[in-house]
C-alpha positions as CSV (number, residue, x, y, z in Angstrom):
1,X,6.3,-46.2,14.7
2,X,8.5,-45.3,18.2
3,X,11.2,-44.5,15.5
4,X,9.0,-42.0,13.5
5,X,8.0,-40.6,17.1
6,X,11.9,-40.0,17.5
7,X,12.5,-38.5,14.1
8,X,9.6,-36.0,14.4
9,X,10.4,-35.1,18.3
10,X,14.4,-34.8,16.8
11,X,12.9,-32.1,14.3
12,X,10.7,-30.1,16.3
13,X,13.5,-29.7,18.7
14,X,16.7,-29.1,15.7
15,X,13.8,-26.0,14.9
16,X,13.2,-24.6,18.6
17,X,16.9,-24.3,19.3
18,X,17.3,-22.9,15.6
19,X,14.6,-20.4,16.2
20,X,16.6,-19.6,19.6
21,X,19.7,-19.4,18.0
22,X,18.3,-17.1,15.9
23,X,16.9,-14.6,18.2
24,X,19.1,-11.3,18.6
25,X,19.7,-9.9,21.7
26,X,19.3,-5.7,22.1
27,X,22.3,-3.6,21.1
28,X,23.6,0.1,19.9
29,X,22.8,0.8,16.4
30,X,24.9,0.1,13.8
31,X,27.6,3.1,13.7
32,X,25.8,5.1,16.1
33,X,22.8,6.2,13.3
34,X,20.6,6.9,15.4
35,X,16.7,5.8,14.6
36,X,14.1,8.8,13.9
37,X,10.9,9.1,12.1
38,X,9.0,12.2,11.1
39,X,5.2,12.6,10.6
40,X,3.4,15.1,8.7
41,X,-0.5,15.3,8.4
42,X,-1.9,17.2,5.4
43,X,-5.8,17.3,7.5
44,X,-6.2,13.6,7.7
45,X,-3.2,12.4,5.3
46,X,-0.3,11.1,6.9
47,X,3.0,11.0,5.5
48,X,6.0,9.3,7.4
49,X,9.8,9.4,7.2
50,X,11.6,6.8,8.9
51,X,15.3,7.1,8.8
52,X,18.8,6.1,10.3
53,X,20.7,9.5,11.0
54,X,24.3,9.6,10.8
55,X,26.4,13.0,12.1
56,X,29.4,14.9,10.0
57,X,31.4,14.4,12.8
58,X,30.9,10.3,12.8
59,X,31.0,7.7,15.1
60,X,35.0,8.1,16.3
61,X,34.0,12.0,16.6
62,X,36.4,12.9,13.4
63,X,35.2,15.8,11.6
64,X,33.9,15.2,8.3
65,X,33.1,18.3,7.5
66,X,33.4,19.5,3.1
67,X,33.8,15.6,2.9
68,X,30.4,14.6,3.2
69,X,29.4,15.0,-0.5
70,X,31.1,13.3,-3.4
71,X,33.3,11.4,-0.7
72,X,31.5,9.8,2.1
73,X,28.0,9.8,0.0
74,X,29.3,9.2,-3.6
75,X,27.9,11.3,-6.5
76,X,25.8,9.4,-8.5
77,X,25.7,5.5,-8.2
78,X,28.1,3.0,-7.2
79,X,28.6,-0.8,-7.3
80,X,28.6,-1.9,-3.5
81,X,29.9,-5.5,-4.7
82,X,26.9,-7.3,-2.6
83,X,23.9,-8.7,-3.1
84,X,22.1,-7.0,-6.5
85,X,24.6,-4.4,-6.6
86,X,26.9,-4.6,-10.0
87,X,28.4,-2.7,-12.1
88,X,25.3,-3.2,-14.5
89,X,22.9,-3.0,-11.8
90,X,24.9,-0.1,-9.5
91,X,23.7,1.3,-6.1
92,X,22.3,4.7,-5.3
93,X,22.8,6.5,-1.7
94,X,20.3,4.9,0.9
95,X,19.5,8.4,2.1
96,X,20.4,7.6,5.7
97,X,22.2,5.0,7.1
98,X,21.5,1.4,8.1
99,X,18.4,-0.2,6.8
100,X,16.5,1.3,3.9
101,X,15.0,5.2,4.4
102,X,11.2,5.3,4.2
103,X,8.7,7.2,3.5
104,X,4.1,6.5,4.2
105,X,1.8,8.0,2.5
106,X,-1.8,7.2,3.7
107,X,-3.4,8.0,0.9
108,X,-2.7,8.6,-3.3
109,X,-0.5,11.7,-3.8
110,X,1.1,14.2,-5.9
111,X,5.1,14.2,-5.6
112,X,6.5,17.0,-7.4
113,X,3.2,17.3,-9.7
114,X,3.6,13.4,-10.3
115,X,1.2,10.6,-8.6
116,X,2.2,8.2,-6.1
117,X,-0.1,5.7,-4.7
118,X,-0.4,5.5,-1.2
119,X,1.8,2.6,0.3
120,X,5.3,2.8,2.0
121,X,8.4,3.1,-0.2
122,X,12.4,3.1,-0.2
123,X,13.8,6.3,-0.1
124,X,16.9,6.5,-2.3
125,X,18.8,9.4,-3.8
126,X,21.9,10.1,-6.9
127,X,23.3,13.0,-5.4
128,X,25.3,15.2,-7.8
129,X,27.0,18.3,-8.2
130,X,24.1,20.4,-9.7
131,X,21.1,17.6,-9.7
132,X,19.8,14.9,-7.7
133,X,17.5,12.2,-8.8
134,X,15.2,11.1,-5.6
135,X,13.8,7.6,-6.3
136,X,10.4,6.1,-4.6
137,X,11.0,2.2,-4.7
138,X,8.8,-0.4,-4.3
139,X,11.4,-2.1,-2.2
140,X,11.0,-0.7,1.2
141,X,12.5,-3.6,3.2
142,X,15.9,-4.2,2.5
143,X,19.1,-3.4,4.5
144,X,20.8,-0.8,2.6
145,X,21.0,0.0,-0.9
146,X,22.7,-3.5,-1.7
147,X,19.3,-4.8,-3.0
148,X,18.4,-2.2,-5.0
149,X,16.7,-2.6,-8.4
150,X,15.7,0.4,-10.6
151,X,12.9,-2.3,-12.2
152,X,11.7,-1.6,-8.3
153,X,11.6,2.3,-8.9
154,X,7.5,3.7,-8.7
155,X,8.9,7.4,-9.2
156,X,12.4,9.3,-10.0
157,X,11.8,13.3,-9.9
158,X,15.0,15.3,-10.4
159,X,15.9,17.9,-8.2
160,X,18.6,21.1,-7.3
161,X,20.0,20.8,-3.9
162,X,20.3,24.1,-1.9
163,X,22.7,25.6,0.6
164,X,21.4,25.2,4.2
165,X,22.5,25.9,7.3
166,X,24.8,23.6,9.0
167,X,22.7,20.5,10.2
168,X,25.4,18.3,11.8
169,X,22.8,15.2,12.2
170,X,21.3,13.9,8.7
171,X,17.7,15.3,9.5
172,X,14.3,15.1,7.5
173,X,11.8,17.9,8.0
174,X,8.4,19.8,6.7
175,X,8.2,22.7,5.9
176,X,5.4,25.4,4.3
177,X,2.3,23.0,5.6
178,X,-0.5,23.3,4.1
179,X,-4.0,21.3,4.4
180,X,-3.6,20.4,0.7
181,X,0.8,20.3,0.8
182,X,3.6,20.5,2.2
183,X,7.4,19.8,1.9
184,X,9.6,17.5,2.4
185,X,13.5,18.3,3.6
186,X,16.7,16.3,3.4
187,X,19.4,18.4,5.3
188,X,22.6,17.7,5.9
189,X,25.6,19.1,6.7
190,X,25.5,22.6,4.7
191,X,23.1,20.6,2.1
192,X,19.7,20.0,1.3
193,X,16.9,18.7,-1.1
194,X,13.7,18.9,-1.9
195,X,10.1,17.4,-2.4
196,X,6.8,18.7,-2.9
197,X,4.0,16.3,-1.6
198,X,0.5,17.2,-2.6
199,X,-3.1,15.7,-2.2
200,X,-4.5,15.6,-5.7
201,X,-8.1,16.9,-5.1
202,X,-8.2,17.5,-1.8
203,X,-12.2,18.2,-1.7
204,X,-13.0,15.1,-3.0
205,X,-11.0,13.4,-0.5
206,X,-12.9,14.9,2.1
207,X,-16.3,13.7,0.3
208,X,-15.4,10.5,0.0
209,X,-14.3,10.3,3.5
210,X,-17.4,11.8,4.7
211,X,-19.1,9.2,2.6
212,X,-17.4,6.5,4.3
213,X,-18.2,7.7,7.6
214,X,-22.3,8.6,6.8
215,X,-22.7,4.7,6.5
216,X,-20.7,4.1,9.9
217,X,-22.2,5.1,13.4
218,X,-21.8,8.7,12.8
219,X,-24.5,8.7,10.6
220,X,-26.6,8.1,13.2
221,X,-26.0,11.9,14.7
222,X,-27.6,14.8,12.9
223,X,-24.7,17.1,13.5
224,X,-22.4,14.6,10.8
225,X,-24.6,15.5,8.0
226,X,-25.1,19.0,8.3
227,X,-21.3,19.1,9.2
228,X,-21.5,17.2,5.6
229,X,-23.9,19.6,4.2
230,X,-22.0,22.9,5.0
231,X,-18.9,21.1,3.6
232,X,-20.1,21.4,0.0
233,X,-21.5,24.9,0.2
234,X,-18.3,26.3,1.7
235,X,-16.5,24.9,-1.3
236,X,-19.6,25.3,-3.4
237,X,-19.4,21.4,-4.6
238,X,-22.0,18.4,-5.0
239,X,-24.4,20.6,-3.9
240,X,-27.2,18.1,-5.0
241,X,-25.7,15.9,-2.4
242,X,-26.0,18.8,0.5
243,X,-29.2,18.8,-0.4
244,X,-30.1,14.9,0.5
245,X,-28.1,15.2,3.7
246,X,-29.3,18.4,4.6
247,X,-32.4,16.8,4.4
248,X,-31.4,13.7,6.2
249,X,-30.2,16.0,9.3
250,X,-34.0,17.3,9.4
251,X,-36.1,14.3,8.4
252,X,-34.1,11.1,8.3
253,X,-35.2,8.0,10.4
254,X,-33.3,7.6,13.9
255,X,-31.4,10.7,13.2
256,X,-33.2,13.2,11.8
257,X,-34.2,17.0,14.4
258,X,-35.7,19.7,13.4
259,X,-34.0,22.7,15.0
260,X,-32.3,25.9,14.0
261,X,-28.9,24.4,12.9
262,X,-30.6,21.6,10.7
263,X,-33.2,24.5,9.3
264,X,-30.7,26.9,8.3
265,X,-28.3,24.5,6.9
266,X,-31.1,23.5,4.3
267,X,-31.5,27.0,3.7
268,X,-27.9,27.5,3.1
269,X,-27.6,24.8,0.5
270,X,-30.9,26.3,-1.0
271,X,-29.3,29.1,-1.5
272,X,-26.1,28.4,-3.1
273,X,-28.2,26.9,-5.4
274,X,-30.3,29.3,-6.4
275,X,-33.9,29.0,-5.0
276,X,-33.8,31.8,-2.9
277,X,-37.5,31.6,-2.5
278,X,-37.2,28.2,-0.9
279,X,-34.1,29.2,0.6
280,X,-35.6,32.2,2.9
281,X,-38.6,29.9,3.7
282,X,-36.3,27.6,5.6
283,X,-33.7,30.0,6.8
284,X,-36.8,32.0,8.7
285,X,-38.2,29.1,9.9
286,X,-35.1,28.4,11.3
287,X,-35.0,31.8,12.8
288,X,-38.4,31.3,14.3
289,X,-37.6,28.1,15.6
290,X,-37.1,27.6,19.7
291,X,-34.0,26.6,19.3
292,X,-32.9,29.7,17.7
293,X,-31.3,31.7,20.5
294,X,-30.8,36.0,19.7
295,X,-27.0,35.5,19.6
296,X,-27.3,32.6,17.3
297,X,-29.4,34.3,14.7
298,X,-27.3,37.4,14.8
299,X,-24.2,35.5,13.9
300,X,-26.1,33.8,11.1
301,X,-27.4,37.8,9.9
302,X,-23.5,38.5,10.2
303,X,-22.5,35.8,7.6
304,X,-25.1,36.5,5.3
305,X,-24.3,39.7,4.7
306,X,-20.5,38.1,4.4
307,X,-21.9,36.9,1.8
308,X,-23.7,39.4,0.0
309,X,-27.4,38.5,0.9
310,X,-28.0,41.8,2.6
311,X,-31.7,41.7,2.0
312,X,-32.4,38.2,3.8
313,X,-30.0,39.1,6.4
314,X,-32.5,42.1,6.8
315,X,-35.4,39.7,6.9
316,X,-33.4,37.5,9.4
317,X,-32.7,40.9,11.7
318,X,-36.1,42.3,11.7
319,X,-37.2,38.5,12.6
320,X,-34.6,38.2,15.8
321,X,-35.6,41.5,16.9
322,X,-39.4,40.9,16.5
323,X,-39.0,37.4,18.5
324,X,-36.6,38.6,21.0
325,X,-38.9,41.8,21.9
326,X,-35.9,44.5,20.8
327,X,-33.7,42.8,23.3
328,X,-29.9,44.6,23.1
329,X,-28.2,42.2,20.3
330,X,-31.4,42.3,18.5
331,X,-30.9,46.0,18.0
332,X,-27.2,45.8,16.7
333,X,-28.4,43.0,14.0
334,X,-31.4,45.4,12.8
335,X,-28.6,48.3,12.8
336,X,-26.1,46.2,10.8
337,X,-29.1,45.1,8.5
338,X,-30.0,48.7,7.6
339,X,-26.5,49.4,7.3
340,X,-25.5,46.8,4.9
341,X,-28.6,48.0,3.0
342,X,-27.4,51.4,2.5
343,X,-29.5,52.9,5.0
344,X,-26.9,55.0,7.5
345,X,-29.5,57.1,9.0
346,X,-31.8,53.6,10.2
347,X,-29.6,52.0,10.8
348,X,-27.9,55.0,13.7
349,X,-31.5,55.1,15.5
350,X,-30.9,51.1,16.3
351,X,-27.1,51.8,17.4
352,X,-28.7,54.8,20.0
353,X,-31.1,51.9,20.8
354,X,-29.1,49.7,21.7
355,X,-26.8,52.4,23.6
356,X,-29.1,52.8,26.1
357,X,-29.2,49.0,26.7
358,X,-25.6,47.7,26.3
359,X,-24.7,45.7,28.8
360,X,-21.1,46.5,29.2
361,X,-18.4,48.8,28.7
362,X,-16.3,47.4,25.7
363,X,-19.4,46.7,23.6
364,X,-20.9,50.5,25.0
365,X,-17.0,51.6,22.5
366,X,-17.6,49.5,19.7
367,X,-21.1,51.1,19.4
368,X,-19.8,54.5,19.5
369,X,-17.3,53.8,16.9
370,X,-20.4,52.0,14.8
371,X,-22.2,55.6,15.6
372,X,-19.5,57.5,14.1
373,X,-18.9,55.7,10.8
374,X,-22.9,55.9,10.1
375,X,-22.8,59.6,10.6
376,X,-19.9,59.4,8.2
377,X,-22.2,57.6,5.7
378,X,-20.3,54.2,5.8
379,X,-21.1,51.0,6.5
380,X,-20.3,49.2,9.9
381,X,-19.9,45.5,8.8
């Protein structure tokens, strides 16, 4: 028994000073290469390239310059005579230096018009004269290219490399950012490729995320489902759906209040579906409601007739003014109402109106412009 004791205590100790041997202490990176990582976010969607930088003019400070491509970084593949590298299973250009390039993508997307899960992938590249092939591998882990396998590729794209301006560090960037793209940059010396990254649908993303997030604690705040609601009639989608949270926002248990921004939301998805006569019930309602302050309900006027419903706007005017007892904004919105309706010569008695009540100098101009253009016979919104 003692001598099992011994064998085991033996063991344990062979693996602590194995596991101690094996520990590496802190030093320079290999060949200088610098470390970097670049992060773009498409709204939400985050994509990340993490790369080893080299420079033209190297680690001894010799210039490398016109010997970069084709020299230094081979055209095409090579057989690095290590590990899977062969002349049957050659190596393509790790796209940095060091350990293996990589590049996140937090959710599914579009490279080039071809889908890539999300996930984190090795970033290779066949440079060539006049094409490149840029390869997404499975394989994101490995110290180089010497492990590469093109059974490992998820997506090749082929590509034409363009004349930059001199970048004397290996640098990745984005450019032309979008919500829904953006690209991606290699750039190098007086060289540099190209990738588009795109989000496939990027409305339903945002559903589906809003979804998600309904059935977490922000579903217990009013404001996250008529943020939800708006959503879908600003990019007139699943408007069934607006409906039920719109709904939610005014009745639902816990969260549901009834005030103007939950009211006119309702009304809004109402009305990009159709029912306008349910639509105006809820959007005056909403006007009507305490809540509703004068400069609130004037902005809302505003975007309806943004929108082209210049006769509910009217209805939404004449309601703030009656309410609000012809205060100074009230006036504007019934002048803007009348104007959007056609009706210069109306809608110049409410600009005088309101003339006499401004309440400071800058909106005193803009009325007198507004004056102008209705004696002009054209319309001020």
């Amino acid at each position: 028994m003692k001598k099992l004791v011994f064998i085991a205590f033996v063991g344990v100790l062979a693996l602590i000073q194995n596991n101690a041997f094996a520990q590496k202490i802190t030093s320079p990176p290999s060949g200088d290469n610098q470390k970097a990582s670049v992060t773009q976010y498409m709204g939400f969607v985050e994509v990340t390239i993490t790369y080893n930088s080299p420079d033209v003019h190297g680690p001894k400070g010799e210039d490398r310059t016109g010997k970069i491509w084709g020299e230094l970084v081979p055209y095409g593949t090579k057989n690095l005579h290590f590990g899977y590298s062969s002349e049957e299973n050659p190596s393509p250009w790790r796209a940095g230096a060091n350990e293996n390039t990589t590049i996140s993508f937090s959710e599914d997307v579009l490279i080039n018009g071809n889908r890539l899960e999300a996930g984190t992938y090795g970033l290779f590249m066949e440079p060539g004269e006049k094409e490149w092939v840029i390869i997404f591998s499975k394989n994101s882990t490995s110290w180089g290219a010497y492990f590469y396998k093109k059974s490992e590729d998820a997506l090749r794209i082929t590509v034409t490399p363009k004349k930059t301006d001199f970048h004397e560090f290996l640098t990745y960037e984005f450019t032309e950012r979008k919500l829904e793209s953006c690209k991606a940059w290699m750039k190098w010396e007086h060289l540099g490729v190209n990738f588009k990254v795109e989000i496939p649908d990027v409305t339903e993303l945002y559903l589906n995320k809003m979804r998600q997030e309904l059935r977490s604690d922000a579903g217990f705040q009013w404001q996250n489902w008529v943020t939800a609601a708006n959503f879908c009639v600003q990019n007139k989608t699943n408007l069934d759906e607006a409906l039920t949270w719109a709904t939610v926002a005014i009745e639902g248990k816990y969260v549901g209040e009834v005030n103007f921004t939950t009211l006119q939301t309702k009304g809004l998805v109402l009305l990009a579906m159709g029912d306008y006569e349910k639509a105006s019930a809820y959007i005056l309602k909403a006007v009507k409601h305490p809540t509703a302050s004068s400069g609130k309900v004037h902005q809302f006027g505003r975007g309806l007739i943004k929108k082209g419903y210049n006769e509910l706007a009217m209805e939404v005017f004449k309601a703030n003014y009656k309410k609000n007892n012809g205060a100074w904004p009230t006036n504007v919105g019934m002048a803007r109402g009348y104007s959007a309706l056609g009706q210069y010569s109306t809608a110049a008695k409410y600009v005088k109106k309101a003339l006499k009540i401004v309440p400071d100098e800058g909106n005193k101009q803009n009325l007198q412009k507004a004056l102008i253009l209705l004696k002009e016979g054209k319309d001020i919104n």
